[in-house]
Biotite code that builds the C-alpha atoms (Angstrom):
import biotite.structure as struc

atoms = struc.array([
    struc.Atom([-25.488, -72.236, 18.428], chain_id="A", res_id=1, res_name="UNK", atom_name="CA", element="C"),
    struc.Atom([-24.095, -70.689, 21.593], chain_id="A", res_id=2, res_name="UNK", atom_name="CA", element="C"),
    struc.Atom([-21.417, -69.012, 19.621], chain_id="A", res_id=3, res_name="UNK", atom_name="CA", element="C"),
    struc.Atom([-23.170, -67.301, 17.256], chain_id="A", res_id=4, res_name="UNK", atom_name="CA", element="C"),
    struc.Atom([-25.900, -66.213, 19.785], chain_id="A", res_id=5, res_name="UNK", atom_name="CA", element="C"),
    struc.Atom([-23.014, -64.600, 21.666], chain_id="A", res_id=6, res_name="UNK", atom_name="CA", element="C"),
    struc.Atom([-21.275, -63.129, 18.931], chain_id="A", res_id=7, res_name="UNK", atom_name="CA", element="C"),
    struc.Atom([-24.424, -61.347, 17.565], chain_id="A", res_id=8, res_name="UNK", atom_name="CA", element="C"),
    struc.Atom([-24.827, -59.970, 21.079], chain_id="A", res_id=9, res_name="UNK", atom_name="CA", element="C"),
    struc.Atom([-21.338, -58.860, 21.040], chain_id="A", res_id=10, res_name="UNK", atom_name="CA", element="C"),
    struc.Atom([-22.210, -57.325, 17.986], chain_id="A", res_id=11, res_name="UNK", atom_name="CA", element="C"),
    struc.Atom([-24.806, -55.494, 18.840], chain_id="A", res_id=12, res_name="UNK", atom_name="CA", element="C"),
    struc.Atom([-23.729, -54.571, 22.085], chain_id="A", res_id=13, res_name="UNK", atom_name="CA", element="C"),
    struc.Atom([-20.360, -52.909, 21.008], chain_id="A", res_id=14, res_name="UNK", atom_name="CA", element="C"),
    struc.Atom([-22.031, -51.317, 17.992], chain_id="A", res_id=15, res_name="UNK", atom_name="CA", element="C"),
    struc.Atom([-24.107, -49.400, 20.764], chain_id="A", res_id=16, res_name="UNK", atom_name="CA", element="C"),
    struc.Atom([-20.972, -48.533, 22.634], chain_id="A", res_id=17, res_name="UNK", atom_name="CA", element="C"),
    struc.Atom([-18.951, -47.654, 19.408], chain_id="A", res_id=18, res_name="UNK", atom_name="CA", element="C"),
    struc.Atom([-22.081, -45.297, 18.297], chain_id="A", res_id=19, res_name="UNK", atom_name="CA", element="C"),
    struc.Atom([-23.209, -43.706, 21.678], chain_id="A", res_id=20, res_name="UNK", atom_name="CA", element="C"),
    struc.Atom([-22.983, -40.000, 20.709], chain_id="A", res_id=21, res_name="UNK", atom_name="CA", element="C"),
    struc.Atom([-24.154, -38.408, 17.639], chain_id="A", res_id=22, res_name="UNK", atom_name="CA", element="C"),
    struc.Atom([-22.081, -35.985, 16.029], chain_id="A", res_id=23, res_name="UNK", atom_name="CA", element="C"),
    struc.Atom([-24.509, -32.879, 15.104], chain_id="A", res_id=24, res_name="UNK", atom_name="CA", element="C"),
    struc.Atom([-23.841, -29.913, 12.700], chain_id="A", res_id=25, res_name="UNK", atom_name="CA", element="C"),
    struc.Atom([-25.386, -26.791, 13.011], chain_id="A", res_id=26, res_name="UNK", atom_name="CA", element="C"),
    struc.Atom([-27.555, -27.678, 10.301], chain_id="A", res_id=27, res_name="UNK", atom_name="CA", element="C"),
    struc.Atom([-29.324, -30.202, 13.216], chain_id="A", res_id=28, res_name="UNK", atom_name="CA", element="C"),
    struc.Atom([-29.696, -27.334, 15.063], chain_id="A", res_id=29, res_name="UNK", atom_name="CA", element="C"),
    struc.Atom([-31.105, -24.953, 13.043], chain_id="A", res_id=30, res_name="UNK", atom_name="CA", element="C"),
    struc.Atom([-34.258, -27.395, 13.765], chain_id="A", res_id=31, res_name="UNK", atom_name="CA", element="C"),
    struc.Atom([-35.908, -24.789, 15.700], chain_id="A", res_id=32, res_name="UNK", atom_name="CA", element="C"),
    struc.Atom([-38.194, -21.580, 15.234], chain_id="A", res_id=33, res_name="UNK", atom_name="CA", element="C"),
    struc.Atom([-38.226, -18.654, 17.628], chain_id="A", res_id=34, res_name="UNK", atom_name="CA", element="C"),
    struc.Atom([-41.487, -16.607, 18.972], chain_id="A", res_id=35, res_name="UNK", atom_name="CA", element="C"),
    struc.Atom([-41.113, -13.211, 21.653], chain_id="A", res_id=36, res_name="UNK", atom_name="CA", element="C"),
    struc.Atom([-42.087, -13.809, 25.004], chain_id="A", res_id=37, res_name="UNK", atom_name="CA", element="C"),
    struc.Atom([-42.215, -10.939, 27.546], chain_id="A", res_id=38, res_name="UNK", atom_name="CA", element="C"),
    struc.Atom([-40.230, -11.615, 30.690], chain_id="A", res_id=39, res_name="UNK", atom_name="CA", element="C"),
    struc.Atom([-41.387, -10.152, 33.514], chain_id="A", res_id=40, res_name="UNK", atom_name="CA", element="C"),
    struc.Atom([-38.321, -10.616, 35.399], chain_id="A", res_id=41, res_name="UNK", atom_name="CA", element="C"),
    struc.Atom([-35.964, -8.296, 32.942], chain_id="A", res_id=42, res_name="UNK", atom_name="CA", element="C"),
    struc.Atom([-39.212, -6.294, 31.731], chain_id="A", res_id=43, res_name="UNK", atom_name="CA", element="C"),
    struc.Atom([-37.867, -7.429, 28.256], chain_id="A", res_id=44, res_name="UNK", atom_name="CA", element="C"),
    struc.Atom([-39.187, -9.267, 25.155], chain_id="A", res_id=45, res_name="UNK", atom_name="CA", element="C"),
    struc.Atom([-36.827, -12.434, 24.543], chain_id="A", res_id=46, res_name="UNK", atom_name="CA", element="C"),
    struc.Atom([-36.567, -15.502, 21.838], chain_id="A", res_id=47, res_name="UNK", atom_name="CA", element="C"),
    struc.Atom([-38.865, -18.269, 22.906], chain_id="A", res_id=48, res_name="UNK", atom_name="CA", element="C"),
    struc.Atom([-37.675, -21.617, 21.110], chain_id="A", res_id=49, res_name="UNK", atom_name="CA", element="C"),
    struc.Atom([-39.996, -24.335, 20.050], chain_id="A", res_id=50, res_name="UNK", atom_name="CA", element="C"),
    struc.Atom([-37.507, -27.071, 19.251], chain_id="A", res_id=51, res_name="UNK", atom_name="CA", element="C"),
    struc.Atom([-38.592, -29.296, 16.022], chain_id="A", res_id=52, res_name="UNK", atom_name="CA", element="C"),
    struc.Atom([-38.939, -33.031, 16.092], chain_id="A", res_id=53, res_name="UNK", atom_name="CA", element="C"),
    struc.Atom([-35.240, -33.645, 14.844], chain_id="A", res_id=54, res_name="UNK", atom_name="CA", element="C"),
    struc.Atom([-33.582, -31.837, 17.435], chain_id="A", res_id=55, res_name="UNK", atom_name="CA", element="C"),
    struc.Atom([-36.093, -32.923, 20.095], chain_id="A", res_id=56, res_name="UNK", atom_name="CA", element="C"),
    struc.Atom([-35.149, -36.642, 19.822], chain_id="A", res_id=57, res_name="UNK", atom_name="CA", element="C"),
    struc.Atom([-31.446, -35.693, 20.718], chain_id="A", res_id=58, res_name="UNK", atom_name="CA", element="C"),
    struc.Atom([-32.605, -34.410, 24.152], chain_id="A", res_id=59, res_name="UNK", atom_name="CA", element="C"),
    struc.Atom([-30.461, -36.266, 27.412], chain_id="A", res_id=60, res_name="UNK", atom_name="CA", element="C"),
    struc.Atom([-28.589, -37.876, 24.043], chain_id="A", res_id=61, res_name="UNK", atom_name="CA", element="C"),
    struc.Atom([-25.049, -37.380, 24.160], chain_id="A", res_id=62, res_name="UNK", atom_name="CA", element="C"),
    struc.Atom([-23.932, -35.848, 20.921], chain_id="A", res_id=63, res_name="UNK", atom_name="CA", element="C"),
    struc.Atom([-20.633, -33.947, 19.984], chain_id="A", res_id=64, res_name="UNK", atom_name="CA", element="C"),
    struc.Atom([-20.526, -30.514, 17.926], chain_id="A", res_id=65, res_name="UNK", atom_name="CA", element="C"),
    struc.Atom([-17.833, -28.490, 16.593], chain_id="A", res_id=66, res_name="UNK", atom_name="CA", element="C"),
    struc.Atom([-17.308, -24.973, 16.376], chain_id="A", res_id=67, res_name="UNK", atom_name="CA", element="C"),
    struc.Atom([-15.507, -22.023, 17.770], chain_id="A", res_id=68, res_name="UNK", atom_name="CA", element="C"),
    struc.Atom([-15.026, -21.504, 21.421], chain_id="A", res_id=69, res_name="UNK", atom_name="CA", element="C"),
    struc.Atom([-15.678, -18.702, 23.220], chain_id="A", res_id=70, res_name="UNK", atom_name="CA", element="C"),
    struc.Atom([-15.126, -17.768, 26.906], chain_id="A", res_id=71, res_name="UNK", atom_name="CA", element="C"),
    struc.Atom([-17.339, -15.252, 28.464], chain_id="A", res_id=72, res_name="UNK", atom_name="CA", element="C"),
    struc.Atom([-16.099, -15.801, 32.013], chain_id="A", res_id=73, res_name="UNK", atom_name="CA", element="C"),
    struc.Atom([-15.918, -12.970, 34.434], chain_id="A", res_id=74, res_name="UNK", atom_name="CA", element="C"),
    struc.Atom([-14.123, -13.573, 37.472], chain_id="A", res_id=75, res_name="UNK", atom_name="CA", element="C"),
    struc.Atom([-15.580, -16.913, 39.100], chain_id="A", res_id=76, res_name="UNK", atom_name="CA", element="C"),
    struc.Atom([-18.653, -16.979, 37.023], chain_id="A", res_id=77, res_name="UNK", atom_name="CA", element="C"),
    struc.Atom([-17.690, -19.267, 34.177], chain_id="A", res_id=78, res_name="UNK", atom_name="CA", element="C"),
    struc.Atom([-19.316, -19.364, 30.387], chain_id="A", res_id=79, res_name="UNK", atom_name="CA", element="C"),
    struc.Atom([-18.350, -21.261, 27.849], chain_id="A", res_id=80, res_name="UNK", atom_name="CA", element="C"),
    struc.Atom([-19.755, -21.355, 24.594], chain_id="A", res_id=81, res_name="UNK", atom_name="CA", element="C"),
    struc.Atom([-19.269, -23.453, 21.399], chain_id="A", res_id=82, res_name="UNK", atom_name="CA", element="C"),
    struc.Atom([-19.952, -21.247, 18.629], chain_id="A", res_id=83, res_name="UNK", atom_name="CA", element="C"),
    struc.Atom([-21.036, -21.670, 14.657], chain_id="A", res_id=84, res_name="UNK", atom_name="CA", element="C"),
    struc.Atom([-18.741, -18.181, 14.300], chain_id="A", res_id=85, res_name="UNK", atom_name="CA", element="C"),
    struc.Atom([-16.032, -16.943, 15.792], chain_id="A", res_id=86, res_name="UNK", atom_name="CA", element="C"),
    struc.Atom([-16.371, -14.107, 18.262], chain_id="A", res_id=87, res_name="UNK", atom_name="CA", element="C"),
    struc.Atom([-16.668, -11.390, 15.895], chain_id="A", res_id=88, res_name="UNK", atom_name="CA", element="C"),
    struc.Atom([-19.559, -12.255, 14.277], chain_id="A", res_id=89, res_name="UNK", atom_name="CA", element="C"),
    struc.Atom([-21.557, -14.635, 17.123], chain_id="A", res_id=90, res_name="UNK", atom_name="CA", element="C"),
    struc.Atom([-24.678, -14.318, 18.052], chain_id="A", res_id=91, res_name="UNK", atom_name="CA", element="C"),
    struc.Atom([-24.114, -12.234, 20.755], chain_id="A", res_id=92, res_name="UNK", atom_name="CA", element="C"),
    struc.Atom([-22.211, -9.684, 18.137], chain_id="A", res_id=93, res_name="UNK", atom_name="CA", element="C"),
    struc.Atom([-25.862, -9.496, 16.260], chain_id="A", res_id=94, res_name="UNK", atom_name="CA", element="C"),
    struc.Atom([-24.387, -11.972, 13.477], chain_id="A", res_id=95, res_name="UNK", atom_name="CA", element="C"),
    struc.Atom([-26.417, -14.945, 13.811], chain_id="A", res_id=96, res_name="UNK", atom_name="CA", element="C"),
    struc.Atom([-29.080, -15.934, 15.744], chain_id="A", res_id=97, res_name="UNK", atom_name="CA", element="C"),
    struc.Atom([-29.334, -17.826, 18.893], chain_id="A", res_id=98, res_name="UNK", atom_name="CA", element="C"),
    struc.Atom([-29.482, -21.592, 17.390], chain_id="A", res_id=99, res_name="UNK", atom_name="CA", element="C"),
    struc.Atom([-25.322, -20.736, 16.473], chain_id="A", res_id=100, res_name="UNK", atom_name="CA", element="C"),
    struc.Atom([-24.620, -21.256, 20.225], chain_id="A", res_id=101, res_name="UNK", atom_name="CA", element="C"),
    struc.Atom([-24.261, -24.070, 22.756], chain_id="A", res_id=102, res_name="UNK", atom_name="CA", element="C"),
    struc.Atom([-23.508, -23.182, 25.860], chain_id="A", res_id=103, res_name="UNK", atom_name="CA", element="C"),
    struc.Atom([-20.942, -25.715, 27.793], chain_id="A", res_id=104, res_name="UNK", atom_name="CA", element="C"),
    struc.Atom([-20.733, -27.013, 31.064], chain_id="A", res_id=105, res_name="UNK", atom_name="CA", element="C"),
    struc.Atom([-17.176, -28.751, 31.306], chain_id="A", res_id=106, res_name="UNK", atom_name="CA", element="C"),
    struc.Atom([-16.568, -31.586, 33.911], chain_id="A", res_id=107, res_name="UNK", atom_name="CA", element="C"),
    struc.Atom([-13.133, -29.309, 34.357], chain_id="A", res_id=108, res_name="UNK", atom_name="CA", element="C"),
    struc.Atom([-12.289, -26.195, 33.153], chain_id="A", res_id=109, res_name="UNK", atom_name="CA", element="C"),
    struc.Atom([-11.280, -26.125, 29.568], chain_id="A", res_id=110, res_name="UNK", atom_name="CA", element="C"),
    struc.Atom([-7.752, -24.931, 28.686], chain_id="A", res_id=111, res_name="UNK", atom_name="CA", element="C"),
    struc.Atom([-9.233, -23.586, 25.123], chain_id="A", res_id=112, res_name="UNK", atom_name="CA", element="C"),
    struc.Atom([-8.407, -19.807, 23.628], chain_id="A", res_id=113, res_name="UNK", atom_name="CA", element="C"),
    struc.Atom([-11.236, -18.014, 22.114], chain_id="A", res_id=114, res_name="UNK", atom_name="CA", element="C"),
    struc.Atom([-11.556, -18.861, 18.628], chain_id="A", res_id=115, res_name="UNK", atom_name="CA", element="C"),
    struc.Atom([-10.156, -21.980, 18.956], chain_id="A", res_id=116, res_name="UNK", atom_name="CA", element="C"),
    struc.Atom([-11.968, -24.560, 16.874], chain_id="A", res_id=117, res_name="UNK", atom_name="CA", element="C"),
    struc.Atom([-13.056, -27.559, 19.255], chain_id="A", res_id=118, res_name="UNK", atom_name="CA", element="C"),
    struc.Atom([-15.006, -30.466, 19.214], chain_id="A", res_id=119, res_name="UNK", atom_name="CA", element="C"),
    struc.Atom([-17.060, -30.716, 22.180], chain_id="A", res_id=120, res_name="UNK", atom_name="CA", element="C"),
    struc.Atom([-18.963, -33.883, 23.656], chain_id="A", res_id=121, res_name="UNK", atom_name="CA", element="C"),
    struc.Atom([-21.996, -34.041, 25.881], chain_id="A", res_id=122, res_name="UNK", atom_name="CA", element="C"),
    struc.Atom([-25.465, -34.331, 27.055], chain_id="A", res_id=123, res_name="UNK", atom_name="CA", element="C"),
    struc.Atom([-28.083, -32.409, 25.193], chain_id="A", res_id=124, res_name="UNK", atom_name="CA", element="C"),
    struc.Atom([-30.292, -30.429, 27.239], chain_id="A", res_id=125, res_name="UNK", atom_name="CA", element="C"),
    struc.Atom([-32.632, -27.864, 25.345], chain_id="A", res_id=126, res_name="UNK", atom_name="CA", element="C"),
    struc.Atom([-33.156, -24.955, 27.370], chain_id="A", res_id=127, res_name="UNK", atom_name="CA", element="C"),
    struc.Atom([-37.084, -23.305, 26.737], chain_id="A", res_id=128, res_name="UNK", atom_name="CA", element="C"),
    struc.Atom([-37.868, -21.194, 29.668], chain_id="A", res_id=129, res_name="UNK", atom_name="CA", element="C"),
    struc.Atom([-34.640, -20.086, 31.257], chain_id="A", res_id=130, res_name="UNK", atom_name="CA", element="C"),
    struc.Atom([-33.448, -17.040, 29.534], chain_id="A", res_id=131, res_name="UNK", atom_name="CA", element="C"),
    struc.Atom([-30.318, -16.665, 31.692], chain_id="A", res_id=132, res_name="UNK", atom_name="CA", element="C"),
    struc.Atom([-29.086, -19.631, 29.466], chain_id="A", res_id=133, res_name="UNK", atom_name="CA", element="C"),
    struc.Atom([-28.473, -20.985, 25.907], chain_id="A", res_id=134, res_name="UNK", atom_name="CA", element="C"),
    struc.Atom([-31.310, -23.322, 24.493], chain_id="A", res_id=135, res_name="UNK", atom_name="CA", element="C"),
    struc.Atom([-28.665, -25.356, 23.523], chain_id="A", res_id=136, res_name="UNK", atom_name="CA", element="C"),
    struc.Atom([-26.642, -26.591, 26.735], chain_id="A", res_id=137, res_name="UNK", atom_name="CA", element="C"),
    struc.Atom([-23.972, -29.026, 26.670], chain_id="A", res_id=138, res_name="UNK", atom_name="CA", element="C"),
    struc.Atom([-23.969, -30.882, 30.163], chain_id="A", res_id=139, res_name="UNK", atom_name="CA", element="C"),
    struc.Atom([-20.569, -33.557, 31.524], chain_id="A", res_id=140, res_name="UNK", atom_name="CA", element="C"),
    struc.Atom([-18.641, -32.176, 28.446], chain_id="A", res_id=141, res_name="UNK", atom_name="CA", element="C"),
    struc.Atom([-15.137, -32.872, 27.548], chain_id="A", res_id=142, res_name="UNK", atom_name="CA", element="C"),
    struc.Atom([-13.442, -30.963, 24.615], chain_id="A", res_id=143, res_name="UNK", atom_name="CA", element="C"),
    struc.Atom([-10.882, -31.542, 22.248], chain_id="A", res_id=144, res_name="UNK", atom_name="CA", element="C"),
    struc.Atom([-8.637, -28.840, 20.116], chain_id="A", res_id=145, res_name="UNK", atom_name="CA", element="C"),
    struc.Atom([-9.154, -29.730, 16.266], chain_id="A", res_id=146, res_name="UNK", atom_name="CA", element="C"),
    struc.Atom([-5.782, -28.954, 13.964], chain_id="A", res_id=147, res_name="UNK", atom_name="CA", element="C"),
])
């Protein structure tokens, strides 16, 4: 009896390890709407998100995503981005809107070229009120080039 009790905790244990990060699409992330919200602070009307209930349960969830990479890094100030497009035609480029993006914080600097499809793992955070950042923001990330 002692066996099998252990082996279905194995079980379950390992299936939690094996299955710790969702991989999203940017179909999962498209869960969102957008409203303008006047900022004071840039005298400026920006994109307000109100996340949907899909998206919302991924939040502090480590998931993975995979897209285009993009560095926007000037001097020391570094910003990455995962992207749904490449450069060209990103949201920043007026081609999409501003659920296409995740911005990512590496644990070390990524050695990525823009354009570059990656696969990127992390922890979800979505971003309301800040407007200096992505909603999206990928937090402890690693990356890996995809062939």
């Amino acid at each position: 009896m002692h066996k099998i009790a252990f082996l279905i905790l194995f079980f379950i244990v390992t299936k939690f390890n094996l299955f710790s990060q969702e991989k999203l699409t940017w179909h999962d992330l498209a869960d969102v709407k957008f409203y303008n919200v006047y900022s004071v602070k840039y005298d400026d009307i920006f994109l307000k998100p109100r996340f949907g209930p899909i998206i919302k349960s991924y939040q502090g969830a480590q998931i993975r995503i995979r897209g285009y990479f993009l560095d926007f890094s000037i001097e020391e100030d570094e910003f990455f981005i995962v992207s749904k497009n490449p450069r060209s035609s990103c949201f920043f480029c007026g081609a999409a809107g501003p659920e296409s993006i995740v911005e990512v914080v590496f644990k070390q600097n990524p050695k990525f070229k823009t354009d570059q499809i990656v696969e990127v793992t992390g922890v979800l955070e979505l971003n309301t009120d800040d407007v200096d950042h992505c909603n999206y923001i990928l937090k402890e990330a690693t990356g890996r080039l995809i062939n």
